[in-house]
N, CA, C and O atoms as a Maestro MAE file, in Angstrom:
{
 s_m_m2io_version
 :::
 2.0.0
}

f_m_ct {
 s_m_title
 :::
 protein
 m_atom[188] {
  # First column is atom index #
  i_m_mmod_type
  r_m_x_coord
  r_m_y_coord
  r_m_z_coord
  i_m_residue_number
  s_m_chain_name
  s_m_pdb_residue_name
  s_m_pdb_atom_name
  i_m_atomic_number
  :::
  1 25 0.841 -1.204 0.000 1 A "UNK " " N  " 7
  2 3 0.000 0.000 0.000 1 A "UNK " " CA " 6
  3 2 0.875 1.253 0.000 1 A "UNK " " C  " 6
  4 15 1.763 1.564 0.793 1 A "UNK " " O  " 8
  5 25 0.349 1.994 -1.234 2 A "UNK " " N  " 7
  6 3 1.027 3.525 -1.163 2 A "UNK " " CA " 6
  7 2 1.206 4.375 -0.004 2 A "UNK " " C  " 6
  8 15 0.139 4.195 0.582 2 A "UNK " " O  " 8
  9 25 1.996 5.330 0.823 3 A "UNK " " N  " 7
  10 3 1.293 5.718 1.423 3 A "UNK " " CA " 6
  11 2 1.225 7.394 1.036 3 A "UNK " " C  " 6
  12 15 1.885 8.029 0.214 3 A "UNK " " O  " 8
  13 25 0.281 7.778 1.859 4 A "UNK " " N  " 7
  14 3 -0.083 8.641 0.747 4 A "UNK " " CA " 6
  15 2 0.518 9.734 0.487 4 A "UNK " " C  " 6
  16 15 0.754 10.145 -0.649 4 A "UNK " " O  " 8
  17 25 0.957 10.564 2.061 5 A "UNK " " N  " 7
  18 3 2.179 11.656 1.779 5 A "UNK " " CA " 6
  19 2 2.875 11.494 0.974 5 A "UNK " " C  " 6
  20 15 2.964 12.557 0.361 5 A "UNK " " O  " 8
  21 25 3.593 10.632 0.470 6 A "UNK " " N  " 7
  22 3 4.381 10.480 -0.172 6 A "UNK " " CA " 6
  23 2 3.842 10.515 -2.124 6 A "UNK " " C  " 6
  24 15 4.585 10.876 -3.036 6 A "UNK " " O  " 8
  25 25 2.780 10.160 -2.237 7 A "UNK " " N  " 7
  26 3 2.300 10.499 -3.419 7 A "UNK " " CA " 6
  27 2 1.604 11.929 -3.423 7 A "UNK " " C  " 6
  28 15 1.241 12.180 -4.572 7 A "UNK " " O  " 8
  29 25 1.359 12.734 -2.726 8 A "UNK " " N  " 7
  30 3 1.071 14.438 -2.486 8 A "UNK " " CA " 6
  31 2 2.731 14.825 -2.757 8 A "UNK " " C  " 6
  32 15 3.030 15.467 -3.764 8 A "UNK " " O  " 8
  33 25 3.427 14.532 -2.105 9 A "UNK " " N  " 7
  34 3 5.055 14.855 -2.459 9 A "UNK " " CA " 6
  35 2 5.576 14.383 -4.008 9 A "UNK " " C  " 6
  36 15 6.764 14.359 -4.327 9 A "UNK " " O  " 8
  37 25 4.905 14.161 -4.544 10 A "UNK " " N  " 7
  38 3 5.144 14.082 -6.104 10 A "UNK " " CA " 6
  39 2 3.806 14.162 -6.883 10 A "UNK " " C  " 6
  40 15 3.091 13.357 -7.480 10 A "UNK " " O  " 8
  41 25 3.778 15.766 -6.560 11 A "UNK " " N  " 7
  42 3 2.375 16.158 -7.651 11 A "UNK " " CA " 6
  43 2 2.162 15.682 -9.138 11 A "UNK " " C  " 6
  44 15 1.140 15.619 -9.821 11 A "UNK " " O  " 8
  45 25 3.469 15.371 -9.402 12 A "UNK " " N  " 7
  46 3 3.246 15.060 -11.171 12 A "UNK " " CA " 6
  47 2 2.593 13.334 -11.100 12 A "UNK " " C  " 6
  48 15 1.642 13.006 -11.810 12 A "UNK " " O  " 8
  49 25 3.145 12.542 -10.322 13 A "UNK " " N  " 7
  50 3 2.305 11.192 -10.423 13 A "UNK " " CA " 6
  51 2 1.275 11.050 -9.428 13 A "UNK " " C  " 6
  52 15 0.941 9.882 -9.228 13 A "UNK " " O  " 8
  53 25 0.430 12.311 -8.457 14 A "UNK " " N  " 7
  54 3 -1.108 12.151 -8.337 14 A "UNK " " CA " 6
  55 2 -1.657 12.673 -8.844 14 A "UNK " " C  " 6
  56 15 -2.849 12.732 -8.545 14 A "UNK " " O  " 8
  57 25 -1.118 13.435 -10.006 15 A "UNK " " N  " 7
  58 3 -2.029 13.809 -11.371 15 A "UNK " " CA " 6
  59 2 -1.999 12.864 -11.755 15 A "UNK " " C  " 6
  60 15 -3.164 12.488 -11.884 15 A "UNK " " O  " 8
  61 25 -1.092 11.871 -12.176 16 A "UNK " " N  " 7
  62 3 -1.303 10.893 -13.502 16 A "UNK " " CA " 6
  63 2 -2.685 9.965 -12.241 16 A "UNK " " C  " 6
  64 15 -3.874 9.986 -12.559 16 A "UNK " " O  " 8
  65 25 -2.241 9.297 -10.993 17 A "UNK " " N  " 7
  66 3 -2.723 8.690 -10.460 17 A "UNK " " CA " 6
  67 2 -4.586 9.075 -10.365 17 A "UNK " " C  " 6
  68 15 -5.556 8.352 -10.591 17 A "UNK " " O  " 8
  69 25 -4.509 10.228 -10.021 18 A "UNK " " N  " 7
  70 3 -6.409 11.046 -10.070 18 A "UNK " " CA " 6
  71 2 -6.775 10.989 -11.785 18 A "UNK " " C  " 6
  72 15 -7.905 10.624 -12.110 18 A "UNK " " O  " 8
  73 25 -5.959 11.294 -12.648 19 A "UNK " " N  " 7
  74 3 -6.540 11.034 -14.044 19 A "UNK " " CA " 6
  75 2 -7.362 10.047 -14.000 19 A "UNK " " C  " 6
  76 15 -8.592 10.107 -14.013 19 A "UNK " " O  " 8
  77 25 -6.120 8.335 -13.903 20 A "UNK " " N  " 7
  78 3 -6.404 7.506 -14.058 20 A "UNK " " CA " 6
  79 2 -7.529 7.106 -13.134 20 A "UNK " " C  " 6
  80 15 -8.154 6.110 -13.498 20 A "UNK " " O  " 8
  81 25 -7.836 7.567 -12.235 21 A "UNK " " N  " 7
  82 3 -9.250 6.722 -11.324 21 A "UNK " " CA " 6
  83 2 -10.435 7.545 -11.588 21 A "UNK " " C  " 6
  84 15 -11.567 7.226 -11.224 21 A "UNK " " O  " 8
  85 25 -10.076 8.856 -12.378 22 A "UNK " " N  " 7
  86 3 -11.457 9.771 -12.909 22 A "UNK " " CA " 6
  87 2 -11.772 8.360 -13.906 22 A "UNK " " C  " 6
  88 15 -12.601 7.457 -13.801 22 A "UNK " " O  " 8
  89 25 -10.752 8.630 -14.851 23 A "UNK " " N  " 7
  90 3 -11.398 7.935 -15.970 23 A "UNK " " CA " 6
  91 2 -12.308 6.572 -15.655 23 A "UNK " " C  " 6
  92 15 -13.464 6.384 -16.037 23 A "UNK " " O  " 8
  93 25 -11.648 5.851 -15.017 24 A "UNK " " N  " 7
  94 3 -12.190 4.789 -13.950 24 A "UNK " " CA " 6
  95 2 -13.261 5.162 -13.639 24 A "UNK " " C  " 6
  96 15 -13.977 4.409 -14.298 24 A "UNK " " O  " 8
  97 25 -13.754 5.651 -13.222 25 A "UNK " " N  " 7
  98 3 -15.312 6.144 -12.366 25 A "UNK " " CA " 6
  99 2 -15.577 6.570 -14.007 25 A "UNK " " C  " 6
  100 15 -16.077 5.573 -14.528 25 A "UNK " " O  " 8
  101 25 -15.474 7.361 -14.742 26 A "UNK " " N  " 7
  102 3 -16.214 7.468 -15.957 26 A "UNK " " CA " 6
  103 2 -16.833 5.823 -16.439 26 A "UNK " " C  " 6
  104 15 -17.882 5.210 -16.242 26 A "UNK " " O  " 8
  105 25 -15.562 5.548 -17.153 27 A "UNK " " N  " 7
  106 3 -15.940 3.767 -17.661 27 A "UNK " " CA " 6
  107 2 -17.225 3.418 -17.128 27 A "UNK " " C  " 6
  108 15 -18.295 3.294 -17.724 27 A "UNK " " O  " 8
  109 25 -16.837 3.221 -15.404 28 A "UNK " " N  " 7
  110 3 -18.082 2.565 -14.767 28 A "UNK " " CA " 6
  111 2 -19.646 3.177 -14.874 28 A "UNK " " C  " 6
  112 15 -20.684 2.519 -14.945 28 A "UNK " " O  " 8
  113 25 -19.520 4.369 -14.865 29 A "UNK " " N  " 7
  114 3 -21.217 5.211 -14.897 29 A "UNK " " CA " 6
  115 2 -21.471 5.181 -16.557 29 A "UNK " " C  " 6
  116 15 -22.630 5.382 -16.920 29 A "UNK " " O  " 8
  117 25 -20.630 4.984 -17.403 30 A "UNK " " N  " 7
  118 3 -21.123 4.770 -18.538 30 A "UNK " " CA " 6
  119 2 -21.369 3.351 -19.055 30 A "UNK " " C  " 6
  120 15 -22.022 2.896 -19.993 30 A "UNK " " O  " 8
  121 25 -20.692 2.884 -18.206 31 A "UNK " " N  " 7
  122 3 -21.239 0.952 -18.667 31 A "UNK " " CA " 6
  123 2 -22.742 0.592 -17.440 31 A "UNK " " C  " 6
  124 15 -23.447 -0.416 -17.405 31 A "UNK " " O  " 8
  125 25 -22.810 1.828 -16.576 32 A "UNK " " N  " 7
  126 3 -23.996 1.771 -15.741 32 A "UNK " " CA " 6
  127 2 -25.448 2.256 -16.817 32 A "UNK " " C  " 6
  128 15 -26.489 1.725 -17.205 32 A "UNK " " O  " 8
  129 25 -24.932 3.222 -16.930 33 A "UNK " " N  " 7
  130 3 -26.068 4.458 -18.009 33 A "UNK " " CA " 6
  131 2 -26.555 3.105 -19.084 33 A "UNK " " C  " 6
  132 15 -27.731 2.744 -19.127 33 A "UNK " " O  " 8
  133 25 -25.416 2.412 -19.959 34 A "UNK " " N  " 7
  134 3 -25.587 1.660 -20.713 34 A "UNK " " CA " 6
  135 2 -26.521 0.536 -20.226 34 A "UNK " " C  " 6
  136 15 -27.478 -0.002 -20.782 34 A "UNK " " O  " 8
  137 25 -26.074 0.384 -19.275 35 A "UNK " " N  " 7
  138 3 -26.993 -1.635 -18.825 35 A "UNK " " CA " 6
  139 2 -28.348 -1.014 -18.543 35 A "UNK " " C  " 6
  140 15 -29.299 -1.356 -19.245 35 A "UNK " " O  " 8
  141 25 -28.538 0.020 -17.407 36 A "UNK " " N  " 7
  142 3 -29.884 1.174 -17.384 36 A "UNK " " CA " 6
  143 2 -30.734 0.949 -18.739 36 A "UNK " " C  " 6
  144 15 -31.591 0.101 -18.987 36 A "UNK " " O  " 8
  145 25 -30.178 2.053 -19.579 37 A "UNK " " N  " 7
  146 3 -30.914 2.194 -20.249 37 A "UNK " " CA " 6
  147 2 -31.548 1.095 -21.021 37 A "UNK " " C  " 6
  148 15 -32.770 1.084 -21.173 37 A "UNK " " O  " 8
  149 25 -30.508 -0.164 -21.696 38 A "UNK " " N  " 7
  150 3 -30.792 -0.789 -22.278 38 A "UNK " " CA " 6
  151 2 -32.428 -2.340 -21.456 38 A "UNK " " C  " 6
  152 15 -33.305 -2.973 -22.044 38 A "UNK " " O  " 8
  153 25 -31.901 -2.252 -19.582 39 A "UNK " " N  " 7
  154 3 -32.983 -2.857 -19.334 39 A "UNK " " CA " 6
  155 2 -34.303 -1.958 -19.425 39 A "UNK " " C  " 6
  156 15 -35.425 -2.393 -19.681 39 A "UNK " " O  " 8
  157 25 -34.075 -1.055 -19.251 40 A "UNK " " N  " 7
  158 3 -35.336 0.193 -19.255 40 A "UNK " " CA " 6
  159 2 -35.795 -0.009 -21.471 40 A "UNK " " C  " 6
  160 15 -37.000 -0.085 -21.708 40 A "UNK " " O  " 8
  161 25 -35.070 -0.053 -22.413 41 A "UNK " " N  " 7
  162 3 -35.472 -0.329 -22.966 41 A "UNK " " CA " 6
  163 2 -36.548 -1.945 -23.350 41 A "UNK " " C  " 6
  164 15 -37.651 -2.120 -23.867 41 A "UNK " " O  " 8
  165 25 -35.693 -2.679 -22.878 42 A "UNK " " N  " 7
  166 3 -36.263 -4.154 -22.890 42 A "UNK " " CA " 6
  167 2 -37.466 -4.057 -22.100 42 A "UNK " " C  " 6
  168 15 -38.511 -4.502 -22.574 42 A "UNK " " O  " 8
  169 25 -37.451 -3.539 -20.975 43 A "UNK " " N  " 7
  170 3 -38.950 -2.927 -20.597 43 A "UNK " " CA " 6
  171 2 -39.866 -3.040 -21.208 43 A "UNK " " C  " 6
  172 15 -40.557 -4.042 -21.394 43 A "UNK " " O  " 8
  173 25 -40.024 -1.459 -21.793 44 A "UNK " " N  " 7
  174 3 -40.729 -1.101 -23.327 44 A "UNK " " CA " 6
  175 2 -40.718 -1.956 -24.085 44 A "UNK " " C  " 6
  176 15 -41.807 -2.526 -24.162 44 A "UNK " " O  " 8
  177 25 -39.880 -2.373 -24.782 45 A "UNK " " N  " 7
  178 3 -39.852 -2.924 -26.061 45 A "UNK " " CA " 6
  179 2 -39.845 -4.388 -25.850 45 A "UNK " " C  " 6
  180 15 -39.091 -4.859 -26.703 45 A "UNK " " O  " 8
  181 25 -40.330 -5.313 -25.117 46 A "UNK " " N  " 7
  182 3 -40.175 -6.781 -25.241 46 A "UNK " " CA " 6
  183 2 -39.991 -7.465 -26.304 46 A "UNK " " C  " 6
  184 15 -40.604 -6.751 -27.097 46 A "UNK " " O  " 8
  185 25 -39.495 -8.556 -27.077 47 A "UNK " " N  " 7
  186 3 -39.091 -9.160 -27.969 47 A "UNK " " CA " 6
  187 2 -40.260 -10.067 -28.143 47 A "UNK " " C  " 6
  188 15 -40.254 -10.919 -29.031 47 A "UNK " " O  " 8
  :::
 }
 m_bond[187] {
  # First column is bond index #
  i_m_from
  i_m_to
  i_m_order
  :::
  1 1 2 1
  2 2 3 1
  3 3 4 2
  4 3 5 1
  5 5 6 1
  6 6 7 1
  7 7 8 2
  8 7 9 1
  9 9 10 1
  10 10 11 1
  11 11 12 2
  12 11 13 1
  13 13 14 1
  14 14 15 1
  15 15 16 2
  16 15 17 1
  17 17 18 1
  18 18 19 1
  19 19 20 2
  20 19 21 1
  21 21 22 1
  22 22 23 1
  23 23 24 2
  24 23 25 1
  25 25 26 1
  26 26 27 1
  27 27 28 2
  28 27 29 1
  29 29 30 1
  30 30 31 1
  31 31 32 2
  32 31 33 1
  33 33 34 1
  34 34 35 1
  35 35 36 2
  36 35 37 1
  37 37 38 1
  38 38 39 1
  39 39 40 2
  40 39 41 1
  41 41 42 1
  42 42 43 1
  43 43 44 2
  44 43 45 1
  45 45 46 1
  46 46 47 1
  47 47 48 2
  48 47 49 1
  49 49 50 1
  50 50 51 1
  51 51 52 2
  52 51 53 1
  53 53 54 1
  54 54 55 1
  55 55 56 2
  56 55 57 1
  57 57 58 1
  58 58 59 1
  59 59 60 2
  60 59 61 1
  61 61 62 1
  62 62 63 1
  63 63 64 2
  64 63 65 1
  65 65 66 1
  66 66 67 1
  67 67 68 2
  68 67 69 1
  69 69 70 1
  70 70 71 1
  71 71 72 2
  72 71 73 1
  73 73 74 1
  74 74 75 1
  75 75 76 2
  76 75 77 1
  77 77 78 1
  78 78 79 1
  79 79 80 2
  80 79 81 1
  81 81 82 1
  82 82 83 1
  83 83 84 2
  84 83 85 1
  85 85 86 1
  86 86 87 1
  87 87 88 2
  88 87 89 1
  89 89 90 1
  90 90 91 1
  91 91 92 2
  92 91 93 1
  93 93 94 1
  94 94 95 1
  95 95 96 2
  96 95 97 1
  97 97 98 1
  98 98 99 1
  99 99 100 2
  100 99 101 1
  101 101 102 1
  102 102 103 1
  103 103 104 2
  104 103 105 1
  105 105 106 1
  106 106 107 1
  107 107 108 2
  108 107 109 1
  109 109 110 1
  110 110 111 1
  111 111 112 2
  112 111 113 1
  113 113 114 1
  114 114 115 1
  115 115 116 2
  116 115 117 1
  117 117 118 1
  118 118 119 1
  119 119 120 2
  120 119 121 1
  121 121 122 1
  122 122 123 1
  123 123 124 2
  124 123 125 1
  125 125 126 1
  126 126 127 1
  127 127 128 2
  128 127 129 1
  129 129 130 1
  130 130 131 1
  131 131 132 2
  132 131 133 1
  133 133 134 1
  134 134 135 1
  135 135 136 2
  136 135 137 1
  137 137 138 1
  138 138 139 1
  139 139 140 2
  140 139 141 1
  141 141 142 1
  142 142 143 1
  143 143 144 2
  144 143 145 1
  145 145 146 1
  146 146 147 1
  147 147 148 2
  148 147 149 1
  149 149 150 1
  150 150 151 1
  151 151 152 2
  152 151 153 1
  153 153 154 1
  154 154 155 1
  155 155 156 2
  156 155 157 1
  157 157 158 1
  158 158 159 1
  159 159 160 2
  160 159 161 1
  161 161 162 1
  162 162 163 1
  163 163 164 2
  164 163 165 1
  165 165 166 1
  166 166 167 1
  167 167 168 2
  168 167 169 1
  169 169 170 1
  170 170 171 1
  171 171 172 2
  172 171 173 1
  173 173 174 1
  174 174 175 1
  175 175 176 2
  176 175 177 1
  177 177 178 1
  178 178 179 1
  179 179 180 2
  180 179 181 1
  181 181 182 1
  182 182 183 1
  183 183 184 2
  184 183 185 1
  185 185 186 1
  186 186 187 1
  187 187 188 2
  :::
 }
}
């Protein structure tokens, strides 16, 4: 385990580090939005 002062003491890799876990949380609410919508479609639209 990181600890963490030590990644605040090198601002240039908890930028790269916060990029990378934004994007992370993006991925996830858009593969959420996706499964959402698509059961909310199957809803409606039964086969």
């Amino acid at each position: 385990m990181l600890r963490f002062s030590s990644i605040i003491e090198n601002k240039q890799q908890s930028r790269i580090i916060l990029t990378f876990l934004l994007e992370k949380v993006d991925e996830l609410q858009v593969k959420e939005v996706l499964s959402y919508n698509r059961s909310i479609h199957e809803i409606w639209n039964p086969d």
